[in-house]
N, C-alpha and C positions, 0 to 999 in steps of 0.2 A: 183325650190322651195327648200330651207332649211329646213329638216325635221331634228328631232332626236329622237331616239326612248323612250320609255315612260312602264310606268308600271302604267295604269290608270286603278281606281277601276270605274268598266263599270256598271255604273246605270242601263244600260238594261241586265247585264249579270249575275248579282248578285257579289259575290266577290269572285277572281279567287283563288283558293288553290294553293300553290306553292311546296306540293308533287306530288311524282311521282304519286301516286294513290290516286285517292279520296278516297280511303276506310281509309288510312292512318289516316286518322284526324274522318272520321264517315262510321268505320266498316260495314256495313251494305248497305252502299253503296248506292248510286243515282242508285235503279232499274230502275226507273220512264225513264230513259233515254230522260228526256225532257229538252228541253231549252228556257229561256225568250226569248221574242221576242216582234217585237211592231209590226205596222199598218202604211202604208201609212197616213199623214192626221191625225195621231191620235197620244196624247199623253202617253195613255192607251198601257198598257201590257197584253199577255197573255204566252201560252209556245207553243211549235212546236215540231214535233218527228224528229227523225233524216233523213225523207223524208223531213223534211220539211211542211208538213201538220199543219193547225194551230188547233190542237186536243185540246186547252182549250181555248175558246174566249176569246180579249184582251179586258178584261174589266177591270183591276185591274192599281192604282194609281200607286201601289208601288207590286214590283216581285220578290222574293230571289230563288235562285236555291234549286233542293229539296236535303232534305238529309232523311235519315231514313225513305223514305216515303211520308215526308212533306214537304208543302215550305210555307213561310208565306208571306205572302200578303194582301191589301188593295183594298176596294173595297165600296164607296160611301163613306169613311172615316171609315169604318170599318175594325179592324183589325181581321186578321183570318190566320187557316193554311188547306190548303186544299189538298186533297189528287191527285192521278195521274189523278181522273176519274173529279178532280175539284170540289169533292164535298167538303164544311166545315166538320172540323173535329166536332162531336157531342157532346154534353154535354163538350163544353170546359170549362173549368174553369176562372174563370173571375178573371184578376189581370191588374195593374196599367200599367207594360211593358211587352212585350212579346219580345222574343229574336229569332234570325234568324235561327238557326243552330241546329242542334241536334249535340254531341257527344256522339260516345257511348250509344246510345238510351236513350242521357238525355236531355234535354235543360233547359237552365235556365229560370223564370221565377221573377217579381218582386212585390210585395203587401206592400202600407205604407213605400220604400224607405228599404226595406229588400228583401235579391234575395235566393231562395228555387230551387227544381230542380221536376219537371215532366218527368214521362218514357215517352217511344213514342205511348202509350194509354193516357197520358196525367192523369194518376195517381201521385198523390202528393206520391214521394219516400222520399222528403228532407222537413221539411217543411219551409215557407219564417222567417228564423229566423236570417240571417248573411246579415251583411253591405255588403258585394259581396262575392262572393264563385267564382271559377275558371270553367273552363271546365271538363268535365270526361275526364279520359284521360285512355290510355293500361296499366296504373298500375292498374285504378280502383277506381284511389283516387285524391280527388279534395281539392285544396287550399282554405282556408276560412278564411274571417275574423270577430270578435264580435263588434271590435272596431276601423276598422280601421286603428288601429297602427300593430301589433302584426299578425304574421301569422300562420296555421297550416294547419290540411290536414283531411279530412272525407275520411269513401269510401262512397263506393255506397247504402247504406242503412244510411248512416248518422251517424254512427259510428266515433268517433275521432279516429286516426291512431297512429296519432303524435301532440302532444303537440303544441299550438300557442306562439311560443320562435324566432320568425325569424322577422325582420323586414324590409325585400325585401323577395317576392320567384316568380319564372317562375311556369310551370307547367310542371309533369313530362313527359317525354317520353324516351320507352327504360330502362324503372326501372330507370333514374334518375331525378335528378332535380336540379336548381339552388337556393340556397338561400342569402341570405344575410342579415349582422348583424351588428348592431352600434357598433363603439369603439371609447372611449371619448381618446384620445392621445393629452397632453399639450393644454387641454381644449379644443378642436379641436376635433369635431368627423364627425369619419369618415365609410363607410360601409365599411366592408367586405365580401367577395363573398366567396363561398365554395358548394361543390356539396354532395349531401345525396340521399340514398337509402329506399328503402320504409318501411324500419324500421326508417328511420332519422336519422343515424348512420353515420356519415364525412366519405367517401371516399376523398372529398378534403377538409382539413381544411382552414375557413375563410382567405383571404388574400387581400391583398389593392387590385389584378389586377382585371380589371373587366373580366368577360368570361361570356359565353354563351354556353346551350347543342345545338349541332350545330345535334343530331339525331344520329344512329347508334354507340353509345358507343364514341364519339367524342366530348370533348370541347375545343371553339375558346377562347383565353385567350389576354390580349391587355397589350404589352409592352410601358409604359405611357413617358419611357424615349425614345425610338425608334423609338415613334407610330405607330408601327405595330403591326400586328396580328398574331398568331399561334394556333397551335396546337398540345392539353394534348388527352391520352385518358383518362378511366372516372376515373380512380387512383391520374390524377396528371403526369402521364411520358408522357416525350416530344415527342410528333411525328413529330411535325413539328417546326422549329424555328421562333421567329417573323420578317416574311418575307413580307409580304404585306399588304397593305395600308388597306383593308379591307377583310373580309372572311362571306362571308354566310353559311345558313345552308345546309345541304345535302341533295338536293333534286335529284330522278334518280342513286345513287349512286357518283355525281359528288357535288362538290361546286364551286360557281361563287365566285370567287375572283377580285382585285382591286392591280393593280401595274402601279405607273407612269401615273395614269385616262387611263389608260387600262383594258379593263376584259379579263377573262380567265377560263379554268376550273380545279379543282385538284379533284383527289378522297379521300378517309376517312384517307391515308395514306402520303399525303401532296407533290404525285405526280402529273407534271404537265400532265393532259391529251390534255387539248388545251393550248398554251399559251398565258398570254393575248396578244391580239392582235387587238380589238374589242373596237371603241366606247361606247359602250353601248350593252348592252347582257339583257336577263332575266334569269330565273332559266330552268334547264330542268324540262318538264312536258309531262309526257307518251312521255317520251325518246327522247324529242324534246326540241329544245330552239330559241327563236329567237335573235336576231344579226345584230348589224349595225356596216360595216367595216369603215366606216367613219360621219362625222357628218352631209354627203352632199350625202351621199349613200341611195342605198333604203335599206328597211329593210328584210333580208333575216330568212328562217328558217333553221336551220342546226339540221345534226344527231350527235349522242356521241361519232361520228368520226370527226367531224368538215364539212362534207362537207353537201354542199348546197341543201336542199329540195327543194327547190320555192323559187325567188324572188317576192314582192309582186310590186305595181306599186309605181310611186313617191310620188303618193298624198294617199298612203295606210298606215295604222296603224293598229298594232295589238289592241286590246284593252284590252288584258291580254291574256293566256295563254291558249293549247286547253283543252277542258273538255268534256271527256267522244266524244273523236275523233272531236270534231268541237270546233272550234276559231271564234271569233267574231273579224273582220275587219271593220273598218270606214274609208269610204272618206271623206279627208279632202274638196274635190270641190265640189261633189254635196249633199253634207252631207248624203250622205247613209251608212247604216249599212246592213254589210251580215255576214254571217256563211260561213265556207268555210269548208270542210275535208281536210285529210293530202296530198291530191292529189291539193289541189288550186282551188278543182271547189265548186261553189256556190249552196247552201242547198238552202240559205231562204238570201229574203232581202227586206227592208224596208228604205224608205225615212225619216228620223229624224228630227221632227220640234221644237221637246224642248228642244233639245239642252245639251241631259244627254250626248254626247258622245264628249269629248274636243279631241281638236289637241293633238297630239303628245309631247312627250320633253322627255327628259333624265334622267333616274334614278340614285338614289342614291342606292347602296345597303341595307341603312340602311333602303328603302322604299319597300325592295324586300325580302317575305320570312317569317318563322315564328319567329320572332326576338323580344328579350325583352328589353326593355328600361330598362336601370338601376335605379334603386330607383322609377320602378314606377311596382307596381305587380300584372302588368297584361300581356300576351302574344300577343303582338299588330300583326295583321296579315299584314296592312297596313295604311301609312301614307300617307293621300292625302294631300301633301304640295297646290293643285291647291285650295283645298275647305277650307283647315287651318285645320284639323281636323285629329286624329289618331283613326284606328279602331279593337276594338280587335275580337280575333276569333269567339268570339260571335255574332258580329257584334255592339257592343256596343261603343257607340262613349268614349273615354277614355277624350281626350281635344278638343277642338273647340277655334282658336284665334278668 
């Protein structure tokens, strides 16, 4: 059987972080130590501990992984977020969308087509008064817009920071962030990209290349005449030249890179640590990555030395990355889903009749990782080219073909 490996956002696992640590992205961290899971027979969700135990009945349509506490979920068509013991959160407040994820013990929330922010008591911090606002992020401070065109930045109590003068920005992390800005050139306009600090103060002034903060004081910049990728640190000096076809962000201290549809790994410094050599690769996650040596190979997991942890079987597919020590595996023959640890043995598993969990295929980088679309100012966390739809970190669907 013809497999290739795949970076599939796992309807039963919620959607996989592609930092080394979940705290990374929501501080505070998945104490809950639980993970979605289904039922024989059943199309319903509920979570399991890392025995394995099914410690919150699968009764729920729709299961996100928890963060801060909370995981939001459906349940007779109702949405809600319930806590580790599965109870509803109380006195929640009632708005039009509710959003997946906490960052930062905030999440977003949305009333009348306007998105506001709730702490993780579910107190109104921000109130619903901006056409979309960004995630909290380790600066503190979140992206907003009035009008849609025009960007700026709040903190945490809803304070403007910085000025709405940008017309692209990512969100920061590491004290930086990317922005971007129209320039009408022989009638012809065009953005330009440039990085600012949480004053909003150009450490790299706007310029045609597009780049990206790739995490740890590091950005990937794209030579449009070479088409290749490099690497600035957050000044603007060279670290790296444009050398490969593509460059992800740093996740585990390494980045998956892209030469000759080969992958590989380099660290923050634009050294090779694996070189590509690899089919298809994911990102490292809790100092793991998975890896297919050819397009007819199975798919192995390897360490941040390259060598092999577990092969899994032919007809085995990861379905994204581990979390909090356990990885979600699907067969492709008898369509079951299991959990597995870093040793390959089997938590928890379940026969799949609704068919949340698709064959295998091969990723692009551009589908792996916390990576921003140019001219579109949102921090997309993944593109499910199989469903046509990109998802940002909030879990908010961005487009849908």
């Amino acid at each position: 059987m013809k497999k290739v490996l795949f970076m599939a956002c796992a309807l039963v696992a919620g959607f996989a972080l592609t930092s080394c640590d979940s705290d990374r992205l929501t501080p505070t961290g998945d104490t809950t130590k639980l993970w979605v899971a289904g039922e024989d027979d059943s199309n319903l969700l509920g979570y399991i501990n890392g025995s394995g135990k099914m410690v919150i009945p699968a009764d729920y349509q729709t299961a996100y992984n928890f963060s801060c506490g909370w995981a939001l979920v459906k349940e007779d068509g109702e949405v809600m977020y319930i806590d580790a013991n599965g109870k509803p959160a109380k006195n929640l407040p009632e708005a039009d969308t509710y959003y997946s994820y906490f960052y930062y013990n905030m999440v977003t929330f949305k009333i009348d087509g306007l998105q506001g922010k709730w702490d993780n008591n579910f107190k109104e911090v921000i109130p619903a008064e901006y056409k979309s606002i960004g995630i909290n992020t380790d600066a503190g401070l979140m992206w907003f817009t009035e009008d849609g065109k025009e960007y700026g930045f709040i903190n945490e109590k809803g304070k403007q920071v910085i000025e709405p003068k940008f017309d692209y920005c990512s969100s920061f992390e590491d004290g930086i962030c990317v922005v971007g800005v129209n320039k009408t050139v022989d009638s012809q306009t065009e953005m330009r990209y440039g990085v600012i600090d949480t004053k909003g103060e150009y450490l790299i002034s706007p310029q045609k290349k597009e780049i990206y903060n790739m995490g740890e004081g590091r950005i990937a910049f794209y030579n449009s005449t070479t088409k290749k990728w490099g690497i600035w640190d957050k000044n603007g000096n060279e670290i790296l030249p444009a050398t490969y076809d593509d460059i992800n962000a740093i996740s585990c201290g390494l980045a998956l890179v892209e030469k000759n549809s080969k992958y590989g790994y380099i660290d923050k410094n634009g050294n090779e640590v694996i070189a590509p050599r690899y089919a298809g690769a994911m990102d490292f996650v809790e100092n793991l990555a998975w890896i297919q040596k050819s397009s007819d190979s199975r798919i192995e997991l390897i360490d941040k030395n390259g060598e092999s942890i577990m092969r899994l079987k032919e007809e085995e597919y990861p379905q994204g990355t581990f979390h909090n020590g356990l990885a979600t595996i699907y067969n492709s023959d008898d369509k079951e889903t299991r959990y597995i640890n870093k040793n390959n043995e089997t938590i928890y598993k379940w026969e799949s009749n609704s068919g949340a969990s698709a064959p295998a295929r091969r990723p692009s980088l551009r589908e792996i990782g916390l990576r921003e679309i140019a001219g579109t100012p949102k921090a997309v966390l993944y593109i499910d080219r199989l469903h046509g739809m990109g998802l940002t970190q909030e879990g908010e669907i961005v487009y849908k073909d």
